[in-house]
N, C-alpha and C positions, 0 to 999 in steps of 0.2 A: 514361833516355830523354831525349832532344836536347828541349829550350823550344820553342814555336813561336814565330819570330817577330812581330811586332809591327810594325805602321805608324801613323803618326798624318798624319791629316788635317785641314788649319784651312780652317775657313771665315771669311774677315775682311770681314764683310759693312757695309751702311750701320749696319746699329745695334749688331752685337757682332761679337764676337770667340768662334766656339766651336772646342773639338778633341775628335776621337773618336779614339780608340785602338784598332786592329779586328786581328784574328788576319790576318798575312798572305795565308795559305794560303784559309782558309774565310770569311774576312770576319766573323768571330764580334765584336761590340761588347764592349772592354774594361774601357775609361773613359772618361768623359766630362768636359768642363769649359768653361766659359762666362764672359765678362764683358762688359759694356757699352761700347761708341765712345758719345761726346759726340754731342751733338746737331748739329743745324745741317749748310748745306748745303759748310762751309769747315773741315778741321778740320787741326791739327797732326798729320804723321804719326807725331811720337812716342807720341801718343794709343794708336796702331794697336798701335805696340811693345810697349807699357805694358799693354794688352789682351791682348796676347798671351803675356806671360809671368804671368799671371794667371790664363789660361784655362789653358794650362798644367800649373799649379799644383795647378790644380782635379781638372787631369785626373790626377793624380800623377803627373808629370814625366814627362820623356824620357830617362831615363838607360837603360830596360831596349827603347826601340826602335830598330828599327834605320834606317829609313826617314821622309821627313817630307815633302809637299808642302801650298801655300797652293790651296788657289781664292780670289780674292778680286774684290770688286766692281770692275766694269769703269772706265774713261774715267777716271778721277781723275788727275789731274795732280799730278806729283810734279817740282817744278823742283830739280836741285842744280847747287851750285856747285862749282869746278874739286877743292876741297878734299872735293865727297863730301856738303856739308852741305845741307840743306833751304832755299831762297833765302826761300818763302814759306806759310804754309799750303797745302795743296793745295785745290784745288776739285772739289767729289765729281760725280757724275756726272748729279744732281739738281740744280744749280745753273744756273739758267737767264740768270744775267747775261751769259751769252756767246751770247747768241740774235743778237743782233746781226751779230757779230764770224758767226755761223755764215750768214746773210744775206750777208755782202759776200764772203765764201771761195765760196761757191757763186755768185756775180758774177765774181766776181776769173779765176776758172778757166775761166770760160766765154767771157771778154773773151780772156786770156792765149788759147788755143786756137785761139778762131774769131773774135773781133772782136765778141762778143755774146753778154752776159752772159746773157741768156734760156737759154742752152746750157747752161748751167753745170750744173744736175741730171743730163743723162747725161752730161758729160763728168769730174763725179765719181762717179758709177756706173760707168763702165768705169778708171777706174783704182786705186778702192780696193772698188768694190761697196759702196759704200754713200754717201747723198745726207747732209752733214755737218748735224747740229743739235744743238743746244747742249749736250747730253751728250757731243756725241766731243770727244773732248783736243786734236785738233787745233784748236777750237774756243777752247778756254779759252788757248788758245797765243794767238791772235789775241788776243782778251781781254786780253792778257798786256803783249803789246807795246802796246798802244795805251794801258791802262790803267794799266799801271807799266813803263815802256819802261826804265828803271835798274835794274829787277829782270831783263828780259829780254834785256836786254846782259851777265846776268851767267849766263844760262844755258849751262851745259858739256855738262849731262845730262838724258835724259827720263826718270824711271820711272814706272810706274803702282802701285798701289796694292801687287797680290800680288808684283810685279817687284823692290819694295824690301824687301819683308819678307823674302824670299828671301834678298835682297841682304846685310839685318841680319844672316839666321840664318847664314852663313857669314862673318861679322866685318867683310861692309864697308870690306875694305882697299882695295880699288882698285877701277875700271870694268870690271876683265878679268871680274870675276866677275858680274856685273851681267845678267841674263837673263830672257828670257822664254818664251811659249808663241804658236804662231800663235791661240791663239784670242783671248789677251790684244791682241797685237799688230792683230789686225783690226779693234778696235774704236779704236785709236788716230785713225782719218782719215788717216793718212802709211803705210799699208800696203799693198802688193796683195795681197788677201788670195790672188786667183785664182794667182799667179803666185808667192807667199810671198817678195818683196822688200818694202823699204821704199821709200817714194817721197821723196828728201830734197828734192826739187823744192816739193812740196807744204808739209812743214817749213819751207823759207822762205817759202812765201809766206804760210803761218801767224806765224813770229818776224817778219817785215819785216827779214831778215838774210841777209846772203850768202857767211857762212863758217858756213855751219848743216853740211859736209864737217865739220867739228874736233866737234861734235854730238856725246856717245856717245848711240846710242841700243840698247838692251838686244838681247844676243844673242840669237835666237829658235832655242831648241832645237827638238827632233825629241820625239814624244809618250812617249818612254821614254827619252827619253836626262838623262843623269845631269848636276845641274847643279852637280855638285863633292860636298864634304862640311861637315858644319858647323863653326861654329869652335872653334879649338881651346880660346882665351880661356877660352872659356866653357863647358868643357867638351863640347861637341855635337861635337867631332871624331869622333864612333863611328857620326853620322848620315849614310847618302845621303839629298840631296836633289835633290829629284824638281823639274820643269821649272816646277811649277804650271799653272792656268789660269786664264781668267776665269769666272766665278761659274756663268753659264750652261751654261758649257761643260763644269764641272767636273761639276754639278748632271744634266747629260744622260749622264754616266759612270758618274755615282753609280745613275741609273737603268737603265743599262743598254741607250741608246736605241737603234737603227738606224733607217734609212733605213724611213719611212715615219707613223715615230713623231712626234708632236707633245707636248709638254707645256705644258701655260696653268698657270705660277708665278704666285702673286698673295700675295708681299711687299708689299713698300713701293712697289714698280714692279709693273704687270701684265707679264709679257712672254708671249708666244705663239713657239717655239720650235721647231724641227724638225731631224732629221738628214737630210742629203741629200750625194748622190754631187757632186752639179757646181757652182760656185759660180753665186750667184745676183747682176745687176746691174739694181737697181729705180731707172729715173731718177725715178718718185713720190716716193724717197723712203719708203715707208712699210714698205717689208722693207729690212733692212739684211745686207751680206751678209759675215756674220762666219764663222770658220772653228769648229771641235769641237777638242779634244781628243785626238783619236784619227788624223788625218788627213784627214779630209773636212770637211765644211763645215754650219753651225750657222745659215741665215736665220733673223733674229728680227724680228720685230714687238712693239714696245714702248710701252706705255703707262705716262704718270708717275705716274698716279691708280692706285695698288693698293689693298693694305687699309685705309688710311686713309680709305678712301671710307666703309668699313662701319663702321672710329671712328668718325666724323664724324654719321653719323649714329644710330648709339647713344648719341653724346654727346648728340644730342640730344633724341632720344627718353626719355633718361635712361634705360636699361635696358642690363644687359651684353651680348657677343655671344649668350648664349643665349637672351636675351629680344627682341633683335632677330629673331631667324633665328625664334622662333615667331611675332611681328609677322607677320613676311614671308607667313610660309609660310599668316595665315589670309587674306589677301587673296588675291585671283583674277589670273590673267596679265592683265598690259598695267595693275594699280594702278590699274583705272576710269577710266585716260585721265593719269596723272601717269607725268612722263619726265622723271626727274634727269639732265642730262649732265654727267655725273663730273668737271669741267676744275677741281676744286677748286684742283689748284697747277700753274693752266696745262697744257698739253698737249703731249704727244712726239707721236701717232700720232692724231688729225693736228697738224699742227707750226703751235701754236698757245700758242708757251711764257707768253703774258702773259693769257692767256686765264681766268677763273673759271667755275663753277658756275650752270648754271641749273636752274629747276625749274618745269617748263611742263605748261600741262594743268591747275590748280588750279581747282578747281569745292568746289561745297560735296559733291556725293556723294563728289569722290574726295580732300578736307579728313580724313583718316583718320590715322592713326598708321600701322594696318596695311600702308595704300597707300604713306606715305613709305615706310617699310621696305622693302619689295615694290619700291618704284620705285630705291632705292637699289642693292640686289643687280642688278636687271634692268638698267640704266644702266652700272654696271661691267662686266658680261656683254655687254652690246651691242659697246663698245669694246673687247671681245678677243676679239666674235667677228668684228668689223671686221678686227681684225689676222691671224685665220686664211682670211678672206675675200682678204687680200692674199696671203696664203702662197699659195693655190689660183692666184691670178693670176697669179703667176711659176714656175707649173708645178711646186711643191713636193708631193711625194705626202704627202696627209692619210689615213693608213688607221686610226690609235686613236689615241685623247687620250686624254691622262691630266693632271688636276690633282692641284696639290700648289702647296706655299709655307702659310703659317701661316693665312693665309685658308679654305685647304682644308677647316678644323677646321668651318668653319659648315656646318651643316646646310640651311640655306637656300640657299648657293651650291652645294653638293652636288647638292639634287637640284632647284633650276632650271636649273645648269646644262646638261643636256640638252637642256631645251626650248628654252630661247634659240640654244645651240650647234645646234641641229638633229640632232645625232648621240648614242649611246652616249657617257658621259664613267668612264673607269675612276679612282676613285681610291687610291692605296697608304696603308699604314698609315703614318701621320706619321713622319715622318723629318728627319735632316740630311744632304738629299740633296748638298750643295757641298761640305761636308767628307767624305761618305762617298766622294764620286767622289775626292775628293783623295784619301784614304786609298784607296781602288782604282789611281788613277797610282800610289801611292807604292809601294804591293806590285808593277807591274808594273814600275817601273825596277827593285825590287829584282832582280826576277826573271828582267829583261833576254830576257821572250818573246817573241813577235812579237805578240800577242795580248791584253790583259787578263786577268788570272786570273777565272775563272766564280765569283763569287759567289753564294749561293743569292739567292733574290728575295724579294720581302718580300711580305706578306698585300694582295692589290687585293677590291677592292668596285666593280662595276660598276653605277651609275648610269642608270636608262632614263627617258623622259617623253616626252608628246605633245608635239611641236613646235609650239611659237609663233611664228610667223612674223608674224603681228602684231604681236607684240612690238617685234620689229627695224624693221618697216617704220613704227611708229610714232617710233622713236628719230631715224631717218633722215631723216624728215621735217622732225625739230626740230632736232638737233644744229647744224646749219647756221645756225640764227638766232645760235646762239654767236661771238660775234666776238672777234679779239686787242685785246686793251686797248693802247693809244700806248706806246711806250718813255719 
């Protein structure tokens, strides 16, 4: 009897590097394998490499798969030079020194168009669907020029993170091979997402350069189509590889989303997600309008304070996540009046990158451990249910949410979030939702369908709670007092 095929799927996220190994056909989990990215918000892409023939390793090699795609974290900048080579460490998509540089882009374009930089939020709204800040690449481009103008005179090439790993895994000979996915591509700032062109207009006025035409910037395949084979070098010539995506995107395939579906991921980033038919352009700024995976389009709403919010405060409660989340959970909604605003490391949504942490409402009844803890979860929750709040506003159908991301694990976020969310929140059996969608693309290039192969679905638990609407309108009240810190 004929082997089943095999795909593997990498997720190449801010802190590791993992691969799952899944039965083409049935999606059945092989092997697994995992390793560690460096810290910080700037790192060497060889890091990435290095992580990845590691995890790998873990997973027991690639020799018996046939198939491979990255999902990997979005906006990172990946400068090369004519020769192919990395000009500078990249800057990941957490790094908020280009807050500035995202400031005068959204000037600049609004002057360049109509004579008035005030403009500038929709008139980068309608040309990329999404309002630039310090995360998109376009961003760190400005950054670039201004900040090392000899590093950015030597720019040939743009990759982003999953775009070069791709790039690696077929040997890196030349630019021909050099590729991306629109959902990656969306996130860049120099995209239309709505229209699937780049905008090289906008690349110059990011580089401060006017032969940004001689620019390679990565081919944007088609969501099955085949982005070569791996290299020969290195033995992976027996690999198709697949177009990849961005993290989010891969992440909504792995889940199996459609139109209607929302998922609140809460890593390292909160992000609040959805599938939808028509592209989304928010001159607020607060939905960004990125494309899926599949064909259609991915609005997100992002926040930079994720799980680290619930470190931060276990750190200092001194007790692990499981002693936090029963903290949490003996206190009462609304923490007797204390309201954490999460802006621990600055803020994406609202776009307030130099901004910290406050903690308002301190009384001696609500002076509790219980209440920090309570007030911690609820404060993260508030800021993503702001972000679904924006989703609704640009006419995105919210009909089930579902959490997930490594946060999900808390008990305390589980089942507050309902009541803060206002709705049902389903959540699935823990997973590697980035790498499982990769590994879903990668069985569907092999397969060359029109459609995804149906993988079975995994174990959901649905989450119910009386709505606190309290909650939020005391968040809202405060949040506000929070101001950006000077440059």
């Amino acid at each position: 009897m004929m082997s089943a095929q095999l795909v593997a799927g990498i997720d190449s996220s801010t802190q590791s590097c993992k691969v799952v190994i899944r039965d083409a056909a049935t999606g059945a989990l092989r092997r697994f394998g995992q390793a560690p990215h460096p810290g910080g918000t700037e790192v060497d892409p060889a890091a990435w490499w290095d992580a990845l023939q590691a995890a790998v390793a873990a997973a027991g090699g690639l020799d018996d798969v046939a198939a491979v795609s990255v999902g990997g974290q979005q906006h990172g900048m990946v400068a090369l030079d004519h020769d192919g080579a990395v000009i500078r460490p990249a800057l990941l998509w957490n790094d908020t020194r280009s807050a500035g540089a995202a400031a005068d882009l959204v000037a600049d374009l609004g002057r360049a168009e109509s004579g008035d930089p005030t403009a500038g939020p929709a008139a980068w709204a309608r040309a990329t669907g999404s309002v630039p800040v310090a995360s998109l690449t376009v961003t760190k481009l400005r950054w670039l020029a201004e900040a090392e103008p000899e590093n950015a005179a030597r720019v040939a090439a743009v990759a982003l993170p999953h775009d070069w790993l791709t790039w690696k895994l077929s040997g890196a000979t030349c630019f021909d091979t050099l590729v991306t996915d629109r959902s990656d591509a969306s996130g860049t700032g120099y995209f239309d997402t709505a229209r699937g062109t780049y905008r090289r207009d906008l690349l110059a006025l990011a580089l401060r350069r006017d032969d940004v035409e001689g620019i390679v910037l990565p081919r944007v395949l088609g969501p099955a189509e085949r982005a070569g084979a791996g290299h020969a070098g290195a033995g992976l010539d027996h690999l198709v590889l697949g177009p990849g995506a961005g993290d989010n995107a891969a992440a909504a395939l792995g889940l199996a989303m459609t139109a209607g579906d929302v998922a609140i991921s809460v890593g390292t980033s909160g992000v609040v997600s959805a599938v939808a038919e028509r592209p989304v352009e928010d001159p607020s700024g607060l939905v960004t309008g990125f494309a899926d995976a599949t064909g259609a389009f991915l609005p997100l709403a992002v926040t930079l304070n994720g799980s680290r919010v619930l470190d931060a405060a276990a750190r200092l409660l001194g007790v692990d996540h499981a002693g936090l989340s029963e903290l949490a959970l003996a206190a009462g909604p609304g923490a007797d009046g204390l309201t954490l605003v999460p802006y621990l490391e600055g803020e994406r949504t609202p776009n307030l990158p130099r901004a910290t942490g406050s903690l308002l409402g301190l009384s001696l009844a609500s002076a509790t451990r219980e209440n920090l803890a309570r007030a911690a979860v609820e404060g993260l929750l508030c800021g993503l249910a702001d972000g679904l709040d924006a989703m609704r506003a640009q006419g995105v159908p919210v009909d089930r949410v579902r959490l997930v991301g490594g946060a999900a694990r808390s008990q305390a976020l589980r089942e507050i979030a309902p009541a803060v969310l206002g709705l049902d929140v389903q959540v699935p059996a823990p997973g590697e939702y980035v790498a499982d969608g990769a590994a879903r693309q990668a069985a569907w290039v092999l397969a060359g369908t029109q459609e995804p192969p149906s993988w079975s679905g995994t174990d959901v638990r649905t989450y119910s709670a009386e709505p606190t609407p309290q909650v939020r309108q005391s968040y809202a009240g405060r949040r506000h007092l929070v101001a950006d810190r000077p440059a």
